[in-house]
N, C-alpha and C positions, 0 to 999 in steps of 0.2 A: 727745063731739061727734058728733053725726049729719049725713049726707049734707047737707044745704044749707048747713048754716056752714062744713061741707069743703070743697065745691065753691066760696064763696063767697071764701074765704081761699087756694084754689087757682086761682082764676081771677086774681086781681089781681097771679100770678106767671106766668100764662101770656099774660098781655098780649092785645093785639089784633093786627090782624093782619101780619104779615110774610111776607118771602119773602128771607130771605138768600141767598146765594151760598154761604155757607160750611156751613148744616144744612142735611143729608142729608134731611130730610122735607121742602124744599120750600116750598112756601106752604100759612101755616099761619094759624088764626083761635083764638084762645082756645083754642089749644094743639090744634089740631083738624088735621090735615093734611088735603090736599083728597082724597088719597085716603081716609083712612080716613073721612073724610066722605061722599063718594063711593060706599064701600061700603054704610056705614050707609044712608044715603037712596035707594040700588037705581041709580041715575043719573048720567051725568056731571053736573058743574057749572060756570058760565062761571067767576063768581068766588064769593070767599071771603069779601069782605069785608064783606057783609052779615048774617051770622052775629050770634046771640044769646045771653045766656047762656041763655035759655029754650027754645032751639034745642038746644043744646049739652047740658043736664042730661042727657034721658034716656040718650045718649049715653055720659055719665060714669057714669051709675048704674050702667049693665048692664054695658060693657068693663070697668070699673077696679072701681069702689065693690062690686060685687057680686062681683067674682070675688075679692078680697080679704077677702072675708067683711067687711066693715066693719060693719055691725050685730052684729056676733059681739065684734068687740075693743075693750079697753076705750078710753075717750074719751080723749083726747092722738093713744093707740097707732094708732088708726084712720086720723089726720088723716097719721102723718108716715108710713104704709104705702102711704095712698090717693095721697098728694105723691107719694111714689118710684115708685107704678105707673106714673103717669102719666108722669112725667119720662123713667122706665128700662123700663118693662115690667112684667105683674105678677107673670108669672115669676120676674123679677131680685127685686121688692119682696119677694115671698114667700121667695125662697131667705135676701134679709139677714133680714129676719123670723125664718128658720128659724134662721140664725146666730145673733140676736142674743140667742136662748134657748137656743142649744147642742141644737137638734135637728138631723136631718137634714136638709141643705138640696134637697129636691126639688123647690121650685118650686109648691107644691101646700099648701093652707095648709084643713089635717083638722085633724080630732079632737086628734090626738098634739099637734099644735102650740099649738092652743089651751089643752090643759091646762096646756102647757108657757108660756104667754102668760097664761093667771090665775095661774101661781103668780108670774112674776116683778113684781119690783118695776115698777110703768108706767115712774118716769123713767128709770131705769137702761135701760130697756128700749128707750126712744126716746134716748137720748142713744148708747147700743151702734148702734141702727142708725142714726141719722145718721152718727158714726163711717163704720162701715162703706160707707153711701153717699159719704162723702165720699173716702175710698181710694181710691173706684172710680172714682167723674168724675174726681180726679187722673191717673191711669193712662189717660186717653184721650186720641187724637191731637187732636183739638178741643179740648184743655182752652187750649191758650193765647188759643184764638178766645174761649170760652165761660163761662172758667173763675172769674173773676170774679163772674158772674152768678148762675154754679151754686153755689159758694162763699155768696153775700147768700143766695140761697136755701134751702139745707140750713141755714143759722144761721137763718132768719127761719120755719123749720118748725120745728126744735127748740124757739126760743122760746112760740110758739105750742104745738104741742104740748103742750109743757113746763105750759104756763098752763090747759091744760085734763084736765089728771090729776084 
């Protein structure tokens, strides 16, 4: 699976726009917070809600889809790494990544990891790390707010995923 049917399957979980009370990022647009918005476009912003997905790609490309290597991993394994960047960080995605091959979890997703990500079976591969992202949004103080949500979502990546090995 390549960058646009990612993004395309990950936008329709990051919805449009909100500004809860209870996340910590604030007011957010197709998963976009204004600050990190804000930084990307050099400027403040009044609002958010204007926002597109075609505003939004190049965005996803460079932060998330490129520092994950996703051109690099195979199709499924891309989608549910690109999902977790986005959702956790791509630090955190890479560290289960590194987990879910039994390498070292640095954060940092090289050479060693990739070997270690061709040799492993793809679904076993996404289905370890959803696993694993799913431990981890249980273990968070938001999860009674959120948790639900996050929950339809690690199942609705895995599936996906799952369909694109």
């Amino acid at each position: 699976m390549g960058f646009d049917e990612a993004l395309e399957h990950l936008l329709k979980h990051e919805g449009g726009w909100v500004n809860h009370p209870s996340d910590p990022g604030g007011e957010t647009n197709m998963g976009v917070t204004k600050r990190v918005w804000e930084e990307w476009v050099g400027h403040p912003v009044k609002t958010m809600k204007t926002l597109t997905p075609t505003d939004v790609a190049p965005l996803y490309k460079r932060k998330y889809w490129d520092r994950i290597k996703g051109d690099d991993l195979p199709s499924g394994v891309s989608y549910c790494v690109f999902d977790a960047a986005v959702n956790s960080g791509t630090g955190r995605a890479a560290k289960w990544l590194q987990e879910a091959v039994g390498a070292i979890p640095d954060g940092a997703i090289g050479p060693k990891t990739l070997d270690m990500v061709y040799d492993a079976n793809p679904a076993d591969l996404i289905n370890r790390m959803c696993d694993i992202r799913q431990s981890f949004l249980e273990g968070l103080g938001t999860f009674e707010t959120f948790g639900k949500g996050w929950t339809r979502r690690v199942s609705e990546v895995r599936k996906i995923a799952l369909e694109n090995v």
